[in-house]
N, C-alpha and C positions, 0 to 999 in steps of 0.2 A: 283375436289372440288375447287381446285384455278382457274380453268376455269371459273366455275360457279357464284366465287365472283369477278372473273373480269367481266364478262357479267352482272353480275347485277349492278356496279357501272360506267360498261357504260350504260347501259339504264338511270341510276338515272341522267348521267353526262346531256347525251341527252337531257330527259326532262325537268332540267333545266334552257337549254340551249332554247328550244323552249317555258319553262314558260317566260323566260325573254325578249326574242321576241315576244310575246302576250303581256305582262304587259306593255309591252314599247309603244304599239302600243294604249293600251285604259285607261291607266292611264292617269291621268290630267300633266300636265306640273309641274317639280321638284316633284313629288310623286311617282315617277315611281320604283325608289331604297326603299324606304319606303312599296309600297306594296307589291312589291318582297319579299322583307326578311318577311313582315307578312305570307306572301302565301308560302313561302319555310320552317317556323318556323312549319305553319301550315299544310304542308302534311310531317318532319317529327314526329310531334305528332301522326297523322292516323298512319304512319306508323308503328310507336311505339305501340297504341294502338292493331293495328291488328296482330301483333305480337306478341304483347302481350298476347293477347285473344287465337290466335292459339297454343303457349309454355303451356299454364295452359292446354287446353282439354287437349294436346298431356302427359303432365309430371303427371296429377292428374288422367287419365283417365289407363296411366300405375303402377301410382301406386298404383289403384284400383287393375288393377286387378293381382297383385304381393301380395298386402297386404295380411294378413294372423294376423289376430288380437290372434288366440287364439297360436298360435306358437312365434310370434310375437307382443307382447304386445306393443313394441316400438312406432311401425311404427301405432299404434291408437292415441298417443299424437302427433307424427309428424304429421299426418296428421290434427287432431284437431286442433294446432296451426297455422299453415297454410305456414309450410316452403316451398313448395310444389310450394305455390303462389308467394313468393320471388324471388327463384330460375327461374322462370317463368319471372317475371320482370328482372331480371339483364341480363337473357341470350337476350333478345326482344331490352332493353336499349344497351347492347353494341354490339349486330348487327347494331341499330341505327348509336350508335358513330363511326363503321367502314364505315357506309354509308353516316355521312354528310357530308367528306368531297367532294363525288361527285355531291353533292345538290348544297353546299356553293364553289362556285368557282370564280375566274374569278376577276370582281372587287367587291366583299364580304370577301377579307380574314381576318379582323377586326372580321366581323358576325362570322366567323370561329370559330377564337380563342374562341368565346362569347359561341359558342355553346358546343367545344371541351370541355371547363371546365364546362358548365353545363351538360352534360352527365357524367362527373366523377365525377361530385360534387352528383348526381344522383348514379352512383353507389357506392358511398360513405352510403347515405342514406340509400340505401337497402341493401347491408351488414352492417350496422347497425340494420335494423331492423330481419334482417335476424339472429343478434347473440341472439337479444331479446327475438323472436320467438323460437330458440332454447332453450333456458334459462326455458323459458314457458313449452316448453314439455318437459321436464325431470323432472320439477317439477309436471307436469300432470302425467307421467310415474309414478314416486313414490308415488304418492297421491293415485291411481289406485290399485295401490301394498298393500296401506295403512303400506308402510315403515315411519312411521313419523319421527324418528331420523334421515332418508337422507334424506327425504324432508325439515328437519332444517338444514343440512347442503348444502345443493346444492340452499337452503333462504340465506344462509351467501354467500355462494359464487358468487352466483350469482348475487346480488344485489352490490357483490361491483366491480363484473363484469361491470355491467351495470353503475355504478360510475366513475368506469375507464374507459370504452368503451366511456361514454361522453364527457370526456375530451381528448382521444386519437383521435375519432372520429373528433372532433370539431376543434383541433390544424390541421390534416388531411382536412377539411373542410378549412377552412383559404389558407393552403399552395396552395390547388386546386382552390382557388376564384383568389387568389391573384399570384399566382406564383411562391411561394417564396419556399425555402428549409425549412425542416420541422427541420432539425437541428437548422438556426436561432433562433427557439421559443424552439423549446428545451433545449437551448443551455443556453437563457436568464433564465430559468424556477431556474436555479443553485442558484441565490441570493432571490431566497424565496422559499424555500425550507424547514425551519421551519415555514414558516405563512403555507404551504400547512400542514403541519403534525398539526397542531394547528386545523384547517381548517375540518379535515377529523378525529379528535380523535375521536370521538363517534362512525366513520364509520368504523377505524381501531377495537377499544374497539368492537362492536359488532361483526365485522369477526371471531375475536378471541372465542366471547363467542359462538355465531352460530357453532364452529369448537368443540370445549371443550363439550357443550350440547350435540352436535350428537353424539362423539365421545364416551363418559364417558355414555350416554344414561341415564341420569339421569333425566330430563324434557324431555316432549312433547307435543303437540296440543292435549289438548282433558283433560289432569292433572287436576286434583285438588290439589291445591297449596296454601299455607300462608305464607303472606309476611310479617313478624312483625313488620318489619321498616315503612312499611306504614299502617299496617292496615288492609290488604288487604286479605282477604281469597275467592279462587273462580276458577273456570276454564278456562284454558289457551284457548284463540281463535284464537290470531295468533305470532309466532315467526318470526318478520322480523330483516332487519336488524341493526334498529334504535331503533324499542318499540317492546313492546311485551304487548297484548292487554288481559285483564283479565276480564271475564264476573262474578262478583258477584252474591254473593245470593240474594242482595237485588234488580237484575234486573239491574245495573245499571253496566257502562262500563269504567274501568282501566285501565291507563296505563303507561305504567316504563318504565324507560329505559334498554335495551335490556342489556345491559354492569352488571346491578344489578346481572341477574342472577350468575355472575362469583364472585362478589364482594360485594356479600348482602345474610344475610342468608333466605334461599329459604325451606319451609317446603313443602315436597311432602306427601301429604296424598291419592294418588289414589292408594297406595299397599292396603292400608286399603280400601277402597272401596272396592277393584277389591277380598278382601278378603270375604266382607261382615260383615266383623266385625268393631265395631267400642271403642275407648277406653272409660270409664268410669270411672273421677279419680275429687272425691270431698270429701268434707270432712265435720261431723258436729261437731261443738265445745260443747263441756259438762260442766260443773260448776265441779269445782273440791268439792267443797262444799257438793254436793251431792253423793259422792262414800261415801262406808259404804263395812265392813265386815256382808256376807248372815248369818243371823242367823236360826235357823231350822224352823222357822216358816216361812222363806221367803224362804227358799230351797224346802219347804214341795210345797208352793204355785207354784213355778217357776216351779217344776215337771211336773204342768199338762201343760204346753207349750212341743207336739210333739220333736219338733227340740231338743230340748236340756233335754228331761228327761233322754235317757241314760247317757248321759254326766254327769249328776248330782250324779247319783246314783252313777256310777264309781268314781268321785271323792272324794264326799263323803264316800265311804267305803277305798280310802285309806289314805284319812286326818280322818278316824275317826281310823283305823288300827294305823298309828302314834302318835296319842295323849296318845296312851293307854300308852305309854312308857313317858309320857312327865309331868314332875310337874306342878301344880297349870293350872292342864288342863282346869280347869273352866274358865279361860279368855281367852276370846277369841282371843287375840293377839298373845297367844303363837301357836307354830307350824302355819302350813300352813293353809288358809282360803281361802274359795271365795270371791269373793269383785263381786259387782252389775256389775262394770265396763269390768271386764272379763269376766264374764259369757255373759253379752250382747254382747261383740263383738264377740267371740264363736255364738252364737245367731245369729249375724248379718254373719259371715262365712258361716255358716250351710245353713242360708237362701238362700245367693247367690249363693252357691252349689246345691239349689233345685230352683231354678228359670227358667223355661226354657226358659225365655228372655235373660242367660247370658251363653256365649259362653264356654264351659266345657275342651276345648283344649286349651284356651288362660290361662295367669295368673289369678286365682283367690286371692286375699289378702284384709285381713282389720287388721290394722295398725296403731298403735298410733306415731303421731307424734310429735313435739317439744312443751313441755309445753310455752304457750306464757300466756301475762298479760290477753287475753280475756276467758283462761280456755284451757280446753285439745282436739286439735282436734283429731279427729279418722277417718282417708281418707280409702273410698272403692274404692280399684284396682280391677277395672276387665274389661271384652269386652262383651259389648254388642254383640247379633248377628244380628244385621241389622243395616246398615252402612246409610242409606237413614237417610237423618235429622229428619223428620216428627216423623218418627216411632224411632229413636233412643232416643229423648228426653221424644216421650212416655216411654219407658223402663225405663232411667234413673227416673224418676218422679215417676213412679212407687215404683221404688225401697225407695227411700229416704222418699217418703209421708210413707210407713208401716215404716222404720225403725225408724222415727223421731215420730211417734205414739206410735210402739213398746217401745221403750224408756221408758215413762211411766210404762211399767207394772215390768221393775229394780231400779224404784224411782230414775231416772236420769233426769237432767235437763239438759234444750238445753239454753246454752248461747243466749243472746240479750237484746239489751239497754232497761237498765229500771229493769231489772231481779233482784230481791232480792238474798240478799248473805242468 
């Protein structure tokens, strides 16, 4: 083998030795050194190229035929990303760099150096691109997988990979232009070193929260999510490292910064989704004005309503079984009574218990809440069973158009400005 790279860097020496014996001979006078180094730059380019060309059949063409996509998931984003072709390039490039120095000899050692550093300023590049390309397909891999909480973390790390790789690369870049040790710029780097953490807070703040997300598996791409702090209710489209991109209901496109998720309260509603149910919790206000004790001729009436005529009869025979014992039973305040106000929300239970728009495993509740100056509300708790918006506001709408109708036939009134006391 080392035969073989001494005979090829003397043929290279050879040639040119007798390029520069031609050029010298039909070059114009003082251009002679000028077209040389063009025509020496320029066969090791070809050579580069053709080397190049030969490494990619030989590297893609094996690992064709090794791959094995369904054993082998991997090796389908490696190859998709194209590390394959990198690899190919650097191996081509530093055959090069071991070969110009048999090119550039002689009186060129100036050109030398020039070229020495621009093949490792070269392979600098492409191990750069080569970490990027990697980067790529793992995120390809997991996407494949449709693992989205490592696809969010391998987004955090990778991105601040690629952060740090430009700046590692770059300083690396510089040492190899210029010559210099890489510890000098390092070295300097120590007296800002808070403007750098200043600098990079959000990049920092996101790695963390990119790590925390995947981790805790609480968010993902694809979530239905509400942000209160801004407003913002809608599905996640992409977790990077900086924002995080939120596609609303209203078609239009959000977005935060990534760091919120960790430090901003984040409502996940895709359980409910993925459940198909969806919650149902409003409430209608009534005139206190209007509650009244059932008298028998409003009980007699209320009986032909299905829902609640066993109800009636049942309680009625044990408020009527107690008064027997009770003085000055003639008024009606004494012992126990129906009121319009009970019976209707009984009413209104019964109802959402026979709805088959509301989901019969989840809570059902109707509920009086805190007497306010606008009158008494009475909120329905329950779950819709269909979580799609469209159809979920049907159901609710549904519900509250009968019951705020219903109302009426318990002589209750529905609070609203302008309403007589």
């Amino acid at each position: 083998m080392k035969d073989e790279i001494k005979d090829t860097k003397s043929f290279f020496q050879e040639l040119s030795e007798q390029l520069y014996i031609y050029i010298s001979k039909v070059a114009p006078s003082g251009f002679d050194i000028v077209f040389l180094i063009a025509f020496k730059i320029a066969l090791l380019v070809g050579v580069f190229l053709l080397l190049d060309f030969i490494f990619k059949i030989i590297i893609n063409y094996t690992f064709r035929f090794f791959r094995n996509e369904n054993k082998f998931p991997i090796l389908k984003s490696v190859y998709q990303s194209r590390i394959t072709n990198s690899l190919a390039h650097f191996i081509a490039l530093a055959t090069v760099g071991s070969l110009h120095e048999a090119i550039f000899v002689g009186a060129l050692p100036k050109t030398s150096i020039f070229i020495h550093r621009s093949v490792n300023l070269g392979l600098v590049l492409i191990l750069a691109g080569m970490l990027y390309r990697s980067l790529t397909g793992f995120r390809s891999y997991f996407t494949i997988k449709q693992d989205f909480y490592k696809v969010m973390a391998i987004n955090a790390i990778s991105e601040t990979v690629k952060i740090l790789g430009i700046f590692i690369f770059t300083i690396v870049s510089i040492c190899v232009v210029f010559g210099i040790k890489g510890t000098t710029i390092v070295g300097s780097l120590g007296a800002i070193t808070a403007v750098l953490v200043l600098v990079f807070r959000d990049t920092i703040l996101g790695f963390v929260t990119g790590i925390h997300v995947a981790t805790s598996k609480s968010l993902k791409v694809g979530d239905w999510i509400g942000v209160p702090k801004y407003n913002i209710e809608g599905n996640i489209l992409d977790i990077s490292l900086l924002t995080t991109k939120i596609s609303n209901f209203d078609k239009t496109i959000s977005s935060i910064p990534t760091y919120d998720l960790l430090t901003t309260e984040i409502k996940n509603l895709q359980v409910m989704s993925e459940s198909n149910t969806r919650r149902i919790k409003k409430s209608i206000v009534f005139n206190i004005n209007s509650f009244k004790f059932l008298n028998n001729e409003d009980i007699e009436r209320l009986k032909e309503i299905n829902l609640i005529s066993d109800y009636l009869n049942e309680k009625t025979s044990e408020i009527n079984l107690e008064k027997a014992s009770i003085d000055h039973k003639d008024k009606i305040i004494n012992g126990r009574q129906l009121t319009n106000i009970g019976v209707f929300r009984y009413y209104a239970q019964k109802y959402l218990e026979n709805d088959p728009d509301v989901d019969k495993e989840s809570p059902i509740m109707v509920r009086q809440l805190e007497i306010t100056t606008q009158g008494l509300p009475m909120e329905v708790y329950c779950f819709a069973n269909d979580s799609k918006w469209v159809k979920f506001e049907q159901i609710q709408a549904d519900i509250f158009d009968h019951l705020l109708v219903a109302s009426k036939e318990f002589d209750l009134q529905i609070m609203q400005i302008g309403l007589p006391k």
